[in-house]
C-alpha positions as CSV (number, residue, x, y, z in Angstrom):
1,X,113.5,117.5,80.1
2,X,115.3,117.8,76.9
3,X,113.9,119.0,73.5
4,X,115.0,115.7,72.4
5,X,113.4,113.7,74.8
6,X,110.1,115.7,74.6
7,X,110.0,115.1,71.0
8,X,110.6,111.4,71.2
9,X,107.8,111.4,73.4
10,X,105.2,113.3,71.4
11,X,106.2,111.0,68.2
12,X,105.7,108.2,70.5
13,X,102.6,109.2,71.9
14,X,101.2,110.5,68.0
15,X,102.3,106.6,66.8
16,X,100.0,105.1,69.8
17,X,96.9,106.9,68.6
18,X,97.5,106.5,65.4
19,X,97.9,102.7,65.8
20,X,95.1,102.8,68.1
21,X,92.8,105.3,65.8
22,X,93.4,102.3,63.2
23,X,92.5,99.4,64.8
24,X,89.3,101.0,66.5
25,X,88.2,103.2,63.6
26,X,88.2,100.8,60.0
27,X,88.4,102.3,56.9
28,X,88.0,100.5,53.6
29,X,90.8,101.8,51.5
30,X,89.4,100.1,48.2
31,X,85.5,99.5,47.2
32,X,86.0,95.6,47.5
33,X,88.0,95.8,50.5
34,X,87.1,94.5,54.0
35,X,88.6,94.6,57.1
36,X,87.2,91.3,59.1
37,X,89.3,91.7,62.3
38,X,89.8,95.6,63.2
39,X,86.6,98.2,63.7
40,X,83.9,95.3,65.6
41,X,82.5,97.9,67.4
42,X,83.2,101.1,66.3
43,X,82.3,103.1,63.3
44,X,78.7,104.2,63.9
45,X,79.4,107.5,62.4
46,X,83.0,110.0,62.0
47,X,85.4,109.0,65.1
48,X,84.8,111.7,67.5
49,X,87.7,114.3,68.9
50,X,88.0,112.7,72.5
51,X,85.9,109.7,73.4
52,X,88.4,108.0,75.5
53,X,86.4,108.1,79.2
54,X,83.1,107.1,77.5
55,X,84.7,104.2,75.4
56,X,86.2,103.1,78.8
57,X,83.1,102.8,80.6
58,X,80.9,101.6,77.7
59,X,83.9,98.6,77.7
60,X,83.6,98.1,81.4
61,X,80.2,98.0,81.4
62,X,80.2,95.5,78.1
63,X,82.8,93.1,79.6
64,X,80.4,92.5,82.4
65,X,77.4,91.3,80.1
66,X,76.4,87.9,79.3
67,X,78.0,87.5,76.1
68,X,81.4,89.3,77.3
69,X,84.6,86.8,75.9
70,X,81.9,85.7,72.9
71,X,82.9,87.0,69.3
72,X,80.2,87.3,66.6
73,X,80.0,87.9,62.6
74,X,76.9,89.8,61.2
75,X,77.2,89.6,57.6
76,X,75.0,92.8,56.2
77,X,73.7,91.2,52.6
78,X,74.7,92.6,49.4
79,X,76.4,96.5,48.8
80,X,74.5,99.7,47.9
81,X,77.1,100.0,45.2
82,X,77.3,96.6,43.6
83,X,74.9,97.6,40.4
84,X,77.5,99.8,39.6
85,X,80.4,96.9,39.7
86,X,79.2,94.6,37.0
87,X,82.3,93.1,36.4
88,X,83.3,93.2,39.6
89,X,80.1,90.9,41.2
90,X,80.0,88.6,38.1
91,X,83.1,86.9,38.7
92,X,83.5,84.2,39.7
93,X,84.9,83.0,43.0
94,X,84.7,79.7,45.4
95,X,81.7,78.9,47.1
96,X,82.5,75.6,48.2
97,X,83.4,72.5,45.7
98,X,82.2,74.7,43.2
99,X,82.0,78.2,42.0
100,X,79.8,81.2,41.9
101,X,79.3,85.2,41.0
102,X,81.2,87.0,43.4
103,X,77.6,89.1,44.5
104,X,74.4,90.4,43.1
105,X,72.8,93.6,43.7
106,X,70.0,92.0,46.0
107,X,66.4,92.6,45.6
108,X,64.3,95.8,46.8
109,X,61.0,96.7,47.6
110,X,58.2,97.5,45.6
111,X,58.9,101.9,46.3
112,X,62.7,100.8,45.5
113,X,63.9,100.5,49.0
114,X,67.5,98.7,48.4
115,X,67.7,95.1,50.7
116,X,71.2,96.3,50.9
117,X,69.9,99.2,53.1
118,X,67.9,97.3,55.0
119,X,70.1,94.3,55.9
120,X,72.7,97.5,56.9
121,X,70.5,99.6,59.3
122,X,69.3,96.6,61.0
123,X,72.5,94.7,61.4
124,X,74.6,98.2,62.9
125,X,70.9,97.6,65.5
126,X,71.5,93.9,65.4
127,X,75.8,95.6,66.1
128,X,74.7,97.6,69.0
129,X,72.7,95.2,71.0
130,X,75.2,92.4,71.1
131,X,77.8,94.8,72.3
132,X,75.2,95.8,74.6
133,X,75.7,92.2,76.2
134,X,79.2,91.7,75.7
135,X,80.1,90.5,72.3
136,X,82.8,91.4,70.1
137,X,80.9,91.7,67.1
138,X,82.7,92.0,63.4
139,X,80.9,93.2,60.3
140,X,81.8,91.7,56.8
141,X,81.1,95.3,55.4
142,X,81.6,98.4,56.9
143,X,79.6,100.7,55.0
144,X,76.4,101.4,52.6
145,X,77.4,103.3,49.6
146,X,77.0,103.3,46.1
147,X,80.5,104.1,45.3
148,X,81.5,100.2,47.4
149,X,80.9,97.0,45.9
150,X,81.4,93.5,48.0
151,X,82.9,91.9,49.4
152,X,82.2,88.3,47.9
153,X,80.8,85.4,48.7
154,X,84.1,83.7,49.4
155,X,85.1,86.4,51.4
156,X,81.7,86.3,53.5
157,X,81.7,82.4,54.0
158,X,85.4,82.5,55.8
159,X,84.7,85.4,58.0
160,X,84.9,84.7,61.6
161,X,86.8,81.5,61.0
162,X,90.8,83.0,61.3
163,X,88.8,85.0,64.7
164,X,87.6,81.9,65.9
165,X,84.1,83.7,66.0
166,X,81.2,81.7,67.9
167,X,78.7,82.1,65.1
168,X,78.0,83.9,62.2
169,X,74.5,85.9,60.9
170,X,74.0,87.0,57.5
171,X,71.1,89.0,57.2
172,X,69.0,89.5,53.8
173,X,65.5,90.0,52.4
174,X,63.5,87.9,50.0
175,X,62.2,89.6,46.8
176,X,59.5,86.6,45.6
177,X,56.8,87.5,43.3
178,X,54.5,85.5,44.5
179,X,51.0,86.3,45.2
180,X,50.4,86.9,48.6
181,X,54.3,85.4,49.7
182,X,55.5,87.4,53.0
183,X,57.5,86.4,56.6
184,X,60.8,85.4,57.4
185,X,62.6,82.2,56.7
186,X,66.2,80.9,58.1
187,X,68.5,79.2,56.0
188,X,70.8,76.7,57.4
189,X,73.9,74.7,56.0
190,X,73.7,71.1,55.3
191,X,76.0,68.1,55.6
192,X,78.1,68.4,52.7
193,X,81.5,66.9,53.6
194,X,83.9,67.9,53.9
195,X,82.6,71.7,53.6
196,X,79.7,72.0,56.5
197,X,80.1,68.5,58.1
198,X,81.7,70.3,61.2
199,X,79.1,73.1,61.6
200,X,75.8,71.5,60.3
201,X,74.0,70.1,63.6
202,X,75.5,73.4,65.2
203,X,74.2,75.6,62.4
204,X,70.9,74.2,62.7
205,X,70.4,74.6,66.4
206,X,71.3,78.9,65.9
207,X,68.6,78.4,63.3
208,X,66.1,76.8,65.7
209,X,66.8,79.6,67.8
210,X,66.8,82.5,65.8
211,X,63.3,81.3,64.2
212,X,61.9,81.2,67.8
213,X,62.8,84.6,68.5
214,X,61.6,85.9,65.3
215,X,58.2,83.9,66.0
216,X,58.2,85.3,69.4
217,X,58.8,89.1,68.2
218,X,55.4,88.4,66.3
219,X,57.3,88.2,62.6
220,X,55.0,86.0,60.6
221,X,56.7,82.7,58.8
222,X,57.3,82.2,55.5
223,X,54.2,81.1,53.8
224,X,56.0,80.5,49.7
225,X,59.4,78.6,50.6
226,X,60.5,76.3,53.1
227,X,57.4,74.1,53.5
228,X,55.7,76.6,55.5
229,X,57.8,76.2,58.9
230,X,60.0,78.9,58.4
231,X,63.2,76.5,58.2
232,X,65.6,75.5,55.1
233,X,68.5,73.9,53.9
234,X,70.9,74.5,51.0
235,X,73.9,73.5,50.4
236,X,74.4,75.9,47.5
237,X,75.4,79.1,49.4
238,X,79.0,80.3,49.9
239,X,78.1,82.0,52.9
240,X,77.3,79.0,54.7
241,X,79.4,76.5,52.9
242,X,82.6,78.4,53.2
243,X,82.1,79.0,57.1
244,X,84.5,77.2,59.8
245,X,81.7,78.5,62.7
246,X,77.9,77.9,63.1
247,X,76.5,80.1,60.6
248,X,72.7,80.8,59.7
249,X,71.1,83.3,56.9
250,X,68.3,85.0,57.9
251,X,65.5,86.1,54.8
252,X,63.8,88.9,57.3
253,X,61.0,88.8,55.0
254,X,59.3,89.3,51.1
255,X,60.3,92.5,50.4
256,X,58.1,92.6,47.5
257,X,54.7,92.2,50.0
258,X,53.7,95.4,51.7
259,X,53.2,94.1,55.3
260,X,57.1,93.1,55.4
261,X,58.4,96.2,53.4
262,X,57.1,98.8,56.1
263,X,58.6,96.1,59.3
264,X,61.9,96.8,56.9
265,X,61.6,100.2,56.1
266,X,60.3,101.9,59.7
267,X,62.3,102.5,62.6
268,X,60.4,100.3,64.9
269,X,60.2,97.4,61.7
270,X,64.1,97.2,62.1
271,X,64.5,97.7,65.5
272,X,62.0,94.3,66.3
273,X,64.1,92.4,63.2
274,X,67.4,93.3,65.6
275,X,66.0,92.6,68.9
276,X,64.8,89.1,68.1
277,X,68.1,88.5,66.0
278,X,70.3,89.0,69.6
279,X,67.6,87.4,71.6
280,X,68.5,84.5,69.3
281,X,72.0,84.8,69.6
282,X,71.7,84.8,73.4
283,X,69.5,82.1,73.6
284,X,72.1,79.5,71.2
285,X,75.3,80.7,73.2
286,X,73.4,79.9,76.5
């Protein structure tokens, strides 16, 4: 073989990982930037030297769950870094016939554990079970850092719908005041036409589910919002308004009451949050 020809062939084989290095690993190249479509599985740390054998049988083995062909949007709430993006967050951007702040920094707990932190950890959980099953899953953010900020509540709302995803799941925590005011609540879209007139009766059913699950994990229900039955409806949210697939947001609990701060600040808190999130998931796709 030629020097020529093995040099073509080590540029071509350098341009194949690279391309594929891309598409696996994402990388946000500016603090507001997102990348909805490349990275649904990967990034749950540095991309490691050689992988290529385990990734293989970890896709195998995925392909053959029940959720394999099924592609799913976790939307992490907030940024770690949004306080420090004032301008950035306060703008204003569509929401859905009208508009609204790009983003706020989200609430915290009473020790000053960020909900941004907490909707992270448990949707990369939430990430890694669906996979588990099958899923392509895409995250609307792909990290937690205080030097990020975003993305927006346009940009949220309309993720999934160019990937014709099969649902959508943004995940937050309440921060209510409230004496006493603790459990979970989900928030569904309602008929507003023509914004959420295709996805409303579907949106409510993921609800149905996912509040099942989260009963059935032993998460109490809201007892401040939603009339006590753990189940709302707002037509004032971009997230849901914006959104072409049946999309829910899920208020994991009062971050504010100590019972539902240590479920959202322990390991095993998270890790039920996540488990009962997919069971959820698995239950609406059938």
């Amino acid at each position: 073989m030629s020097r020529r020809t093995t040099a073509t062939l080590l540029a071509l084989v350098l341009l194949i990982a690279g391309v594929v290095g891309e598409t696996v690993w994402s990388r946000e190249t500016n603090p507001g930037e997102v990348d909805l479509t490349a990275g649904s599985y990967a990034g749950r740390g540095a991309p490691p030297v050689s992988r290529s054998m385990d990734r293989t049988a970890d896709g195998a083995r995925a392909a053959a769950g029940p959720l394999a062909g099924r592609t799913i949007v976790i939307d992490p709430g907030h940024q770690l870094g949004n306080h420090n993006y004032p301008r950035k967050i306060n703008r204003m951007v569509p929401a859905g016939g009208f508009k609204k702040p790009c983003n706020t920094t989200g609430t915290a707990t009473s020790g000053g554990f960020p909900e941004a932190t907490m909707a992270w950890k448990v949707s990369r959980l939430l990430r890694t079970r669906l996979h588990d099953l099958g899923a392509r899953v895409i995250l609307t953010r792909t990290s937690n850092r205080q030097d990020r900020w975003g993305p927006c509540v346009d940009v949220r709302g309309r993720a999934g719908n160019q990937a014709n995803a099969d649902l959508k799941v943004s995940i937050h925590g309440d921060g209510s005041y409230t004496s006493g005011a603790h459990g979970f609540h989900v928030i569904a879209p309602t008929d507003r036409k023509p914004w959420t007139h295709d996805i409303y009766k579907t949106s409510r059913r993921l609800a149905l589910r996912e509040r099942a699950a989260l009963r059935g994990a032993g998460v109490p229900v809201a007892n401040y919002i939603a009339g006590g039955d753990g189940l709302d409806f707002r037509s004032d949210l971009g997230t849901l308004n914006l959104s072409d697939v049946p999309t829910v947001m899920v208020e994991l609990g009062n971050m504010r009451d100590s019972r539902d701060a240590h479920r959202m600040t322990t390991t095993t808190g998270r890790a039920t949050y996540a488990r009962a999130l997919a069971s959820g998931v698995r239950h609406y796709l059938g």
